[in-house]
Every structure is written in structure tokens, then in C-alpha cells.
Residue frames relative to the residue before (quaternion, step in Angstrom):
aa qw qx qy qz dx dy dz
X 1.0000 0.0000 0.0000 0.0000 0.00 0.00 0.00
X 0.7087 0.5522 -0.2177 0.3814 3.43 0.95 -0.49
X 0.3847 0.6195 -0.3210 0.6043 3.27 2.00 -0.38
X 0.8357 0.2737 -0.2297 0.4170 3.84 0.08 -0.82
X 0.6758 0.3385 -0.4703 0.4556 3.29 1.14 0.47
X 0.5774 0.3908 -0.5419 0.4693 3.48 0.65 0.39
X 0.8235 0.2521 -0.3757 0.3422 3.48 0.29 0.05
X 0.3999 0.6499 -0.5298 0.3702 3.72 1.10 0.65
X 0.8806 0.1553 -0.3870 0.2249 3.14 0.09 0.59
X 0.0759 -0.8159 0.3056 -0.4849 2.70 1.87 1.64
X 0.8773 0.1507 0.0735 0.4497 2.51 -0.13 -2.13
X 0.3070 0.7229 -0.4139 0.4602 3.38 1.44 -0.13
X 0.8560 0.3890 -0.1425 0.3093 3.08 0.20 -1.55
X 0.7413 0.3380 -0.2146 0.5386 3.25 1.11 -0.77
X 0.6369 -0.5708 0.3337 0.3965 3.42 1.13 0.82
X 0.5943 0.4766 -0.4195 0.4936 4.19 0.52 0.22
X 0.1940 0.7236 -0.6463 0.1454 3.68 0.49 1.25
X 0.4212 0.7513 -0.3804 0.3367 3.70 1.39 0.03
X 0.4367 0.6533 -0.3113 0.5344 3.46 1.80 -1.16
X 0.6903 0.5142 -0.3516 0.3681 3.80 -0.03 -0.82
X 0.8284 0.2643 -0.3920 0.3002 3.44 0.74 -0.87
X 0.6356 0.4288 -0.3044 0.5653 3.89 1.46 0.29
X 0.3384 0.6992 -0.5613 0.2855 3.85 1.08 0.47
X 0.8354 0.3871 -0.2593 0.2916 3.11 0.33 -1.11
X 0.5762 0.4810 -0.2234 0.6218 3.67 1.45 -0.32
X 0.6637 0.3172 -0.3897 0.5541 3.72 0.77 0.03
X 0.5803 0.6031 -0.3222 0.4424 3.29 1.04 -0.09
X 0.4773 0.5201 -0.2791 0.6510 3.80 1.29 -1.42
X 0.9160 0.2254 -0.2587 0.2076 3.67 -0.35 -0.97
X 0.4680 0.6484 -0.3443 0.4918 3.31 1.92 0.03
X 0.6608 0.2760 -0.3082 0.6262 4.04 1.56 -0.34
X 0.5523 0.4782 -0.4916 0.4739 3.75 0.72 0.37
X 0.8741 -0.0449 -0.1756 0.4507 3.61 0.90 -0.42
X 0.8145 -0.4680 0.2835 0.1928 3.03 0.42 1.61
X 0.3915 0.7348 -0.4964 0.2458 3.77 1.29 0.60
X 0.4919 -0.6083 0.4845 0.3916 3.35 -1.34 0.38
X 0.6746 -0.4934 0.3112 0.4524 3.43 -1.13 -0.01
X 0.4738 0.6261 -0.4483 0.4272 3.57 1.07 -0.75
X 0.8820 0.4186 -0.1194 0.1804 3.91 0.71 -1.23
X 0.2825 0.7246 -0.3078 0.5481 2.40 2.53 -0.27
X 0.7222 0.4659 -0.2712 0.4334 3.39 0.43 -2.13
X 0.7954 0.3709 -0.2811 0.3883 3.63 0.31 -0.95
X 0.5649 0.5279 -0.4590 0.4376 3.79 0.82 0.06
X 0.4998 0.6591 -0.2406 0.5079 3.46 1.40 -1.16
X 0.7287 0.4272 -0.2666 0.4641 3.62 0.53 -1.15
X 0.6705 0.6243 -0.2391 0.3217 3.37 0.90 -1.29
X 0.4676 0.7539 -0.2477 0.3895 2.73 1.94 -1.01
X 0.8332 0.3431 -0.0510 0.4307 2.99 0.25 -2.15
X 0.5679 0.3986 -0.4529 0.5599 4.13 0.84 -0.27
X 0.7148 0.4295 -0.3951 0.3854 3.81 0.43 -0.21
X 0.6521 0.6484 -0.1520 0.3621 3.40 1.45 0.29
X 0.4791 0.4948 -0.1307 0.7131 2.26 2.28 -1.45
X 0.6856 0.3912 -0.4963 0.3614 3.81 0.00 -0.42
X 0.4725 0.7983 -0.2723 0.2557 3.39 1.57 -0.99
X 0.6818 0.5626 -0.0507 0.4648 2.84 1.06 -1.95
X 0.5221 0.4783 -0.3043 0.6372 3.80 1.25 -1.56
X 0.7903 0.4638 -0.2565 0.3074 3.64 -0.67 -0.53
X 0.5860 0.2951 -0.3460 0.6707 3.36 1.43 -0.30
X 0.5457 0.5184 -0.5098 0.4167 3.92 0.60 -0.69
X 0.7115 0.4907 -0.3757 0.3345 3.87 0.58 -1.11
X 0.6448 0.5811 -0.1707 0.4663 3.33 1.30 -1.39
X 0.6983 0.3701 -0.4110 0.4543 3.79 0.91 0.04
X 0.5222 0.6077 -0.3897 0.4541 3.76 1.79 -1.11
X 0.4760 0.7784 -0.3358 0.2341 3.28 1.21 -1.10
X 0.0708 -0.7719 0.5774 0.2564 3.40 0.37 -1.76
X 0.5427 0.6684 -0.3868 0.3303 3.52 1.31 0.08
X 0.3015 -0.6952 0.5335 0.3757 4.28 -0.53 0.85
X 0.6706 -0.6278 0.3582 0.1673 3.28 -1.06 1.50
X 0.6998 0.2919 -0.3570 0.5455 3.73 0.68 -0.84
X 0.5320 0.5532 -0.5472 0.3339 3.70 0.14 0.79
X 0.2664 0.7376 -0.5836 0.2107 3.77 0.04 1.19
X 0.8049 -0.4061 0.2734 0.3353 3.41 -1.52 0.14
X 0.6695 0.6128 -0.1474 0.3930 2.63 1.87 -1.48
X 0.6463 0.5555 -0.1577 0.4988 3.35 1.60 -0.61
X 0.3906 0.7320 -0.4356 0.3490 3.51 1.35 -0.37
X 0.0006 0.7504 -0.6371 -0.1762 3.49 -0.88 -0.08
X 0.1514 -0.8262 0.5331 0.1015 3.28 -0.33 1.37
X 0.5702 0.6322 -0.4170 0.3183 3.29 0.80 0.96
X 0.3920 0.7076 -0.3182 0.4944 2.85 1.76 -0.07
X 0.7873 -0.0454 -0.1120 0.6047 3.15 0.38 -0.82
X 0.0110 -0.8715 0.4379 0.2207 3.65 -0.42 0.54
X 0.2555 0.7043 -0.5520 0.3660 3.80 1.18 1.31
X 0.5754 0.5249 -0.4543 0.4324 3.64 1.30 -1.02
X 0.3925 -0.5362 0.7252 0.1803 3.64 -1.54 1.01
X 0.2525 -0.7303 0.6325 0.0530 3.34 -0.44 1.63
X 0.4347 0.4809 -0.4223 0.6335 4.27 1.06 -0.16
X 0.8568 0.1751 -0.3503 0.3355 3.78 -0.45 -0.40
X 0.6880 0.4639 -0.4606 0.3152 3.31 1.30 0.25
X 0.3431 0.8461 -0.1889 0.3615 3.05 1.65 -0.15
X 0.6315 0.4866 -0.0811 0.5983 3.01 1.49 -2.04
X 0.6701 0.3966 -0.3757 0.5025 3.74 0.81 -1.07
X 0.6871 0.4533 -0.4516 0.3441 4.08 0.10 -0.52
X 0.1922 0.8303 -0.3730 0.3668 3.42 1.76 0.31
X 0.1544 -0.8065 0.5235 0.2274 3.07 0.83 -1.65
X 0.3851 0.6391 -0.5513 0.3731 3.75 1.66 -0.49
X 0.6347 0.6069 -0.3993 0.2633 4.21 0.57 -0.38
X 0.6580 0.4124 -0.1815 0.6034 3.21 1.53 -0.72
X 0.6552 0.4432 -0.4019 0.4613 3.89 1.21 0.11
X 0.7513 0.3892 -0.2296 0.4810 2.74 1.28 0.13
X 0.5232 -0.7828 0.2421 0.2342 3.21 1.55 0.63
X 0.4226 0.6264 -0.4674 0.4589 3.65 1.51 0.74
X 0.4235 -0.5974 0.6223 0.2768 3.09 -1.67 0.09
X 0.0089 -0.6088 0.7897 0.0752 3.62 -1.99 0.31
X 0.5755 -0.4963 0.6075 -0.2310 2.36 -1.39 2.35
X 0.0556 0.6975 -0.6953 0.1643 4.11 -0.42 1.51
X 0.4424 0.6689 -0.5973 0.0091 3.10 -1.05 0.80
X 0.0419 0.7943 -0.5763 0.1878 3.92 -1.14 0.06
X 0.8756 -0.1367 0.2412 0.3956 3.49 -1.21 -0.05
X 0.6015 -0.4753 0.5470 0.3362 3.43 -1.17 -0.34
X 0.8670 0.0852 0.0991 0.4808 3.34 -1.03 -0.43
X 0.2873 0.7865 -0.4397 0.3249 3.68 1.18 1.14
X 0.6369 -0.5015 0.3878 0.4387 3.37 0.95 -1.03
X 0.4561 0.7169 -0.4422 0.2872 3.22 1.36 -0.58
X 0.6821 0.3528 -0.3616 0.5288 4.09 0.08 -0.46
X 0.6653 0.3971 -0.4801 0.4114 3.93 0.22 -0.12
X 0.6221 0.5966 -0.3658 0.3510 3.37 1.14 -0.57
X 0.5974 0.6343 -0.2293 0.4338 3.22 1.23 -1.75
X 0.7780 0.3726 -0.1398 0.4861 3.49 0.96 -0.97
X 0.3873 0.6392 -0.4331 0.5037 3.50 1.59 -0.06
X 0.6845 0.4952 -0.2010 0.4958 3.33 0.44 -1.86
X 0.7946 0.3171 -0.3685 0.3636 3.76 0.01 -0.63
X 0.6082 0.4246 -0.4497 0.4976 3.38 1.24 -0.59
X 0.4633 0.6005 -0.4805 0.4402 3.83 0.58 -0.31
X 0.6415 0.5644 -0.1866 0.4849 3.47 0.29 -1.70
X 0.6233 0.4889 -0.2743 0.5452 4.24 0.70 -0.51
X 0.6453 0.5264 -0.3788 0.4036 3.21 0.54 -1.03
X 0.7895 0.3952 -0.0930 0.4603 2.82 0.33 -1.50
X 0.5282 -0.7661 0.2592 0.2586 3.36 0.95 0.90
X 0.0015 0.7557 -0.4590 0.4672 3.29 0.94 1.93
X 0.0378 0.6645 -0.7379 -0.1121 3.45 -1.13 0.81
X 0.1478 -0.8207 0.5327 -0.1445 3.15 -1.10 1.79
X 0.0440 0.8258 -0.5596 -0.0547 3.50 -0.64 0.15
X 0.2678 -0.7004 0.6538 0.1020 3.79 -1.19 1.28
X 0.0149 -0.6381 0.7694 -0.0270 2.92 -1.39 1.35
């Protein structure tokens, strides 16, 4: 406990208050197994960019407007099985938005089209996209 107050306002300052919430457990396991300092420092880091991307990714996912349990992963291509699960696959790629084209969903009612649309943008976040479902 005394480690994170001498260095909270450290890291405070240089913006890596994120360190604080895995210091003390990267710390326990760095004298349980005997890391050098280089690995301590770099598990610590790993820590805080894996937070920060954390943090982006929910910021995108709320600007978004998209309802969260809608992902690729959640699709059921059995429901409809006309949908070419390969071409959606290829689109969650994102190679559509590196390349600045559009993709055009349409069909039936109650086909799938808005879980997709919202697949693709939450997909599109991940991959560090700013997106937005309308």
C-alpha cells in the first residue's frame, strides 16, 4: 500500500493513474516470480495501453448509438440461411471502410438487416473506427 502512495502522484501527473489499479498485483507477482525490472515495467505498461484502448472502445461504442449485444458473434446465421455468412465475414473486415465505400443492406423484414448494420459498426469500433448507427 505504500508503493502506490509514493507513486500516485507520479503517475497522476504524467497521466498513468491506470498503473494504480494493477500495481499492487503486478507487483505480488513480479516478487513471486522473480522478474527483472524491465518486466515488471513492461507488464505494468501493458497494463495501462490495454486499458486505454479499453476505455476508447467503450467511448466509440456509446458515440456509436449501436445496442451492444448486437455483434457478429451473436448473429445466428441460421436463422436466415440465404445470408452468405463468407461475405459477411469479409465485410466485418472493415477493408470497406479502408477503403472508403459504402455497403448497402437491404431485403425483407425481419431478415437480419439491423443486427448486421449494427454488427458492422460495432465491428468497425473495434477496430478502432468512429462510427455511428442510424
Amino acid at each position: 500500500m505504500e508503493l502506490t502512495h509514493q507513486l500516485t502522484p507520479y503517475l497522476t501527473k504524467l497521466r498513468l493513474s491506470g498503473i494504480l489499479q494493477t500495481l499492487e498485483a503486478r507487483n505480488r507477482q513480479a516478487v513471486d516470480g522473480q522478474w527483472s525490472y524491465v518486466e515488471f515495467l513492461s507488464r505494468l505498461l501493458e497494463d495501462e495501453v490495454e486499458r486505454r484502448a479499453q476505455k476508447q472502445l467503450t467511448l466509440r461504442l456509446r458515440r456509436s448509438a449501436v445496442a451492444s449485444t448486437k455483434t457478429i458473434e451473436t448473429f445466428d446465421f441460421n436463422f436466415n440461411p440465404a445470408i452468405n455468412r463468407q461475405h459477411v465475414l469479409q465485410l466485418a473486415s472493415c477493408d470497406f471502410v479502408r477503403q472508403k465505400r459504402n455497403v448497402l443492406i437491404c431485403g425483407p423484414s425481419g431478415t437480419g438487416k439491423t443486427h448486421l448494420a449494427q454488427a458492422l459498426v460495432h465491428e468497425a469500433c473495434r477496430q478502432g473506427f468512429d462510427a455511428l448507427f442510424v
